[in-house]
FIGUTI-432575 format. One record per residue (C-alpha): y, z, x. Coordinates in steps of 0.2 Angstrom, whole numbers, padded with zeros to 4 digits. Layout:
+-------+-------+-------+
!    py !    pz !    px !
+-------+-------+-------+
!     Y !     Z !     X !
...
+-------+-------+-------+
END
This chain:
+-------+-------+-------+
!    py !    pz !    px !
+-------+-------+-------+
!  0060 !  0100 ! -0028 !
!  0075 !  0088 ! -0019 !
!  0071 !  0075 ! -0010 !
!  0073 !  0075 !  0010 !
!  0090 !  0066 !  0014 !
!  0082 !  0050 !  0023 !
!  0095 !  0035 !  0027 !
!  0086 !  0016 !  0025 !
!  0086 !  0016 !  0044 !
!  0072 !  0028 !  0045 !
!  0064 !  0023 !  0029 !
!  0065 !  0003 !  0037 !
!  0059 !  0007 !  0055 !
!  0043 !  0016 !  0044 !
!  0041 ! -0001 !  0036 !
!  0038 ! -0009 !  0054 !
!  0027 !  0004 !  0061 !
!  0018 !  0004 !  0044 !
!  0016 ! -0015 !  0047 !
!  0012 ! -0012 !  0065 !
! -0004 ! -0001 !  0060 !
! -0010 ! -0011 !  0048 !
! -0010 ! -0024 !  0061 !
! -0020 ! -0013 !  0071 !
! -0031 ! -0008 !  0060 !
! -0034 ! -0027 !  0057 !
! -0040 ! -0031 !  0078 !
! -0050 ! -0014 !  0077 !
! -0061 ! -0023 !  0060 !
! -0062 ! -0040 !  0071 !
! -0066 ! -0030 !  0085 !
! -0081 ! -0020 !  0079 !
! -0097 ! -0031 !  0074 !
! -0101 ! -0021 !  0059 !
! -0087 ! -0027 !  0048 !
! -0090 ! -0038 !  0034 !
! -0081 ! -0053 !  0030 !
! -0072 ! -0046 !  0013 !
! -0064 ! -0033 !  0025 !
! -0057 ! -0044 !  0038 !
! -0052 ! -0057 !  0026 !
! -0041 ! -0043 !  0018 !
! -0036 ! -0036 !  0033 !
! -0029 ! -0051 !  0039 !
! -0021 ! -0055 !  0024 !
! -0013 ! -0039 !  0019 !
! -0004 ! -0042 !  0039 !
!  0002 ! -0057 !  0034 !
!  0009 ! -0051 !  0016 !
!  0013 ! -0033 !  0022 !
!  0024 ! -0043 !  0035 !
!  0035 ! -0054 !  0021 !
!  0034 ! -0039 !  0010 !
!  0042 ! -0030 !  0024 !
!  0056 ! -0043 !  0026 !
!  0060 ! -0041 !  0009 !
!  0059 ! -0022 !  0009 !
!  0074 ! -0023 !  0025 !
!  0085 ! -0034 !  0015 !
!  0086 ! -0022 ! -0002 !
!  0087 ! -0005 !  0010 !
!  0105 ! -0015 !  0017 !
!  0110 ! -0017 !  0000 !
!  0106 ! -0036 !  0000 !
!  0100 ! -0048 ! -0015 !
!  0086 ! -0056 ! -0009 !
!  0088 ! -0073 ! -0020 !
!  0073 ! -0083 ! -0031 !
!  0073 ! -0096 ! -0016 !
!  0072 ! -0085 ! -0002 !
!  0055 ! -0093 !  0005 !
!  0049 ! -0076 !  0010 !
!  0051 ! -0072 ! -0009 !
!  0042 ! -0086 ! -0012 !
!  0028 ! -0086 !  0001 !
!  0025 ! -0067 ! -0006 !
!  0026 ! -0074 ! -0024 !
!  0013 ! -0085 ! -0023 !
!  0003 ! -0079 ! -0010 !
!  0000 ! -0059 ! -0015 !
! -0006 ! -0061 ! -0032 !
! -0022 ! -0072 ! -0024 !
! -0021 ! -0055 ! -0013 !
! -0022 ! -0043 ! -0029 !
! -0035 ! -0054 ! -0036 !
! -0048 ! -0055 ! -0021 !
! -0045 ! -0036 ! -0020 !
! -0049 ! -0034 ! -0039 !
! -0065 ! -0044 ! -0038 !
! -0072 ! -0037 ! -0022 !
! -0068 ! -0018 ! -0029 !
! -0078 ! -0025 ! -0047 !
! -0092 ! -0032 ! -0037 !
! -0092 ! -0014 ! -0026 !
! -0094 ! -0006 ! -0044 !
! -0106 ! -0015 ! -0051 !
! -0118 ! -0013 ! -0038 !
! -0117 !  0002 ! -0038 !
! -0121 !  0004 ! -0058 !
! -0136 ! -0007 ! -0054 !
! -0140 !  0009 ! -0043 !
! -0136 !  0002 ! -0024 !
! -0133 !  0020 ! -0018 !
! -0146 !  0029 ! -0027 !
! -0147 !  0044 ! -0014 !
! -0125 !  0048 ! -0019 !
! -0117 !  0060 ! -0028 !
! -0112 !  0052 ! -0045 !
! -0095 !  0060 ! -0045 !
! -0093 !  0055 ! -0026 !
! -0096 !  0038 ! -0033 !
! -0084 !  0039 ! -0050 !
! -0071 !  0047 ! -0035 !
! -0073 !  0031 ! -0024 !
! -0073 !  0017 ! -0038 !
! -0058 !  0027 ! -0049 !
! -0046 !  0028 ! -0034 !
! -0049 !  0014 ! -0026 !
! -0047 !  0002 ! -0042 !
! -0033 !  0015 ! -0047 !
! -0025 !  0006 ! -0028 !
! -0025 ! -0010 ! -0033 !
! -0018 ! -0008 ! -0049 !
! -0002 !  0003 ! -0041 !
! -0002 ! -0011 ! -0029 !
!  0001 ! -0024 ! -0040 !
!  0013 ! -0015 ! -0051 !
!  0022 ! -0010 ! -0033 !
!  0022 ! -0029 ! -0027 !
!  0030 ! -0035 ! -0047 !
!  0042 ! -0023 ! -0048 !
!  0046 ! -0024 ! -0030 !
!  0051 ! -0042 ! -0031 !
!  0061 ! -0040 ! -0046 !
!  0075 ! -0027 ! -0037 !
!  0073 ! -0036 ! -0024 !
!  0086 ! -0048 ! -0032 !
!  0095 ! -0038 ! -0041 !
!  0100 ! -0019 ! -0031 !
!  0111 ! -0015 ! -0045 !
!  0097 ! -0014 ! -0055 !
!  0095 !  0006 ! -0056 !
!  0079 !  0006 ! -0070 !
!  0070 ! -0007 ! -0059 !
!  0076 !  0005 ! -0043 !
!  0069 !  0020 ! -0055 !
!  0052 !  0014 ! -0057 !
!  0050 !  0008 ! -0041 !
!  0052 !  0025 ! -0032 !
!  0041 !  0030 ! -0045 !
!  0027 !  0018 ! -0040 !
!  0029 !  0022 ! -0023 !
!  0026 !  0041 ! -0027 !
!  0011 !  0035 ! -0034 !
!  0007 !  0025 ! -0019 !
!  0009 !  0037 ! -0008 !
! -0005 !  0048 ! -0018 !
! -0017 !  0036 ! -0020 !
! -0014 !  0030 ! -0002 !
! -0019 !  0050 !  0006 !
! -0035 !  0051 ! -0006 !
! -0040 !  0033 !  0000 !
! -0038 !  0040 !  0018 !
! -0049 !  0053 !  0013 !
! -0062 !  0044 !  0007 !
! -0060 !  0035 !  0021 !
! -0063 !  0049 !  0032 !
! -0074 !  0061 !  0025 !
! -0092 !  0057 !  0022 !
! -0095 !  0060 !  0002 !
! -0110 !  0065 ! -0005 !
! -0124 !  0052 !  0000 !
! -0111 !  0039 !  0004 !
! -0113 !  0031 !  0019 !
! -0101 !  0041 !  0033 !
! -0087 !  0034 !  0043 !
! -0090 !  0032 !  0063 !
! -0079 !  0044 !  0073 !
! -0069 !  0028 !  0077 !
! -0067 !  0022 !  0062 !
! -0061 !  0042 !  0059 !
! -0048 !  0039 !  0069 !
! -0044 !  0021 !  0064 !
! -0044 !  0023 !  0047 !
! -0036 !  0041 !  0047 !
! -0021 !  0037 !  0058 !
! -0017 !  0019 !  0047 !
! -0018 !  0030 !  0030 !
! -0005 !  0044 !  0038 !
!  0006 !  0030 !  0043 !
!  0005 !  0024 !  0026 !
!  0008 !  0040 !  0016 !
!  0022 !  0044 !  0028 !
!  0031 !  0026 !  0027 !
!  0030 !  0024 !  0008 !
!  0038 !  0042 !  0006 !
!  0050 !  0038 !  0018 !
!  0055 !  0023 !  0008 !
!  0054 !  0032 ! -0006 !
!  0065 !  0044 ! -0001 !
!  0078 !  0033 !  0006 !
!  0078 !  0025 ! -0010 !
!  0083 !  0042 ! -0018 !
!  0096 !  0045 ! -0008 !
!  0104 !  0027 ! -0011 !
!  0104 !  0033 ! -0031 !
!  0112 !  0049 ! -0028 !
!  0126 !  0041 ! -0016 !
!  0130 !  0026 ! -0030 !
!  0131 !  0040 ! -0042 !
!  0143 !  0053 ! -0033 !
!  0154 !  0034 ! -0031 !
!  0155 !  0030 ! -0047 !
!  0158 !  0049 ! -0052 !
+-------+-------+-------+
END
């Protein structure tokens, strides 16, 4: 199946409104008493690194090289690997409470569901925001460019069943409120919808560079 014909405009403006939801979504867990402080402090720093990432992002869909001593690239550098590894540890601590049996009344394969996608994110992450910074420098680079669009594929999948999980109330797991429905469900189409867009824009740049040098 082609890829829609998607210009980096559109796939740059679905960056933005990407960030814009996740900033959202960020007030909406400081808003509501019941979040804990492992969710705001993600929130807050996926904003802030979402943001620089986006930057970045804006600068390879123009064609630009975004060089080793940009201070965005270096802020993101240094800052999202602490991101990946709070992320890691909170998602290990989540799984092994539940193996010491903190939701006894779930569904096992509701459980296996949650903790596999959701571990399965933060790896894809991670190999998104390494891969990301290396084309980032070098847009000629067309394996890098490859496996990029390929991890965003990925990203986009994991993103819609996180959204789901999200959403819909798993077997004995404890269920969303109908605002955190809403707030949840709308960030996690925005996020399916701006990674494909990207994605997409991305395949179109390969196609036109290879009809050029044809």
């Amino acid at each position: 199946m082609n890829s829609p014909r998607i210009s980096p405009l559109v796939a740059l403006v679905g960056l933005w409104v990407r960030l814009g939801s996740i900033g959202a979504l960020t007030i909406y867990l400081f808003l509501d008493s019941t979040t804990d402080a492992f969710s705001r402090i993600d929130a807050v720093a996926s904003t802030a690194l979402t943001l620089l990432w986006t930057l970045l992002m804006g600068e390879y869909l123009r064609g630009g090289s975004v060089l080793p001593t940009d201070p965005r690239r270096l802020w993101l550098s240094w800052l999202y690997p602490w991101l990946i590894a709070f992320e890691g540890a909170v998602w290990s601590l989540y799984t092994f409470t539940v193996l010491l049996g903190a939701l006894p009344d779930a569904n096992p394969l509701a459980l296996l569901a949650v903790v596999t996608v959701w571990g399965a994110s933060v790896a894809v992450n991670f190999l998104i925001f390494a891969v990301s910074l290396r084309v980032v420098g070098h847009p000629e680079d067309t394996t890098g460019r490859a496996q990029f669009t390929e991890l965003l594929n990925w990203a986009a999948a994991l993103a819609a069943a996180n959204t789901v999980m999200n959403v819909v109330r798993l077997g004995g797991t404890p269920g969303p409120s109908p605002a955190d429905q809403i707030a949840f469900g709308l960030q996690g189409v925005v996020e399916v919808a701006a990674l494909l867009l990207l994605r997409w824009a991305l395949k179109e740049q390969e196609k036109s560079r290879d009809t050029q040098a044809s």
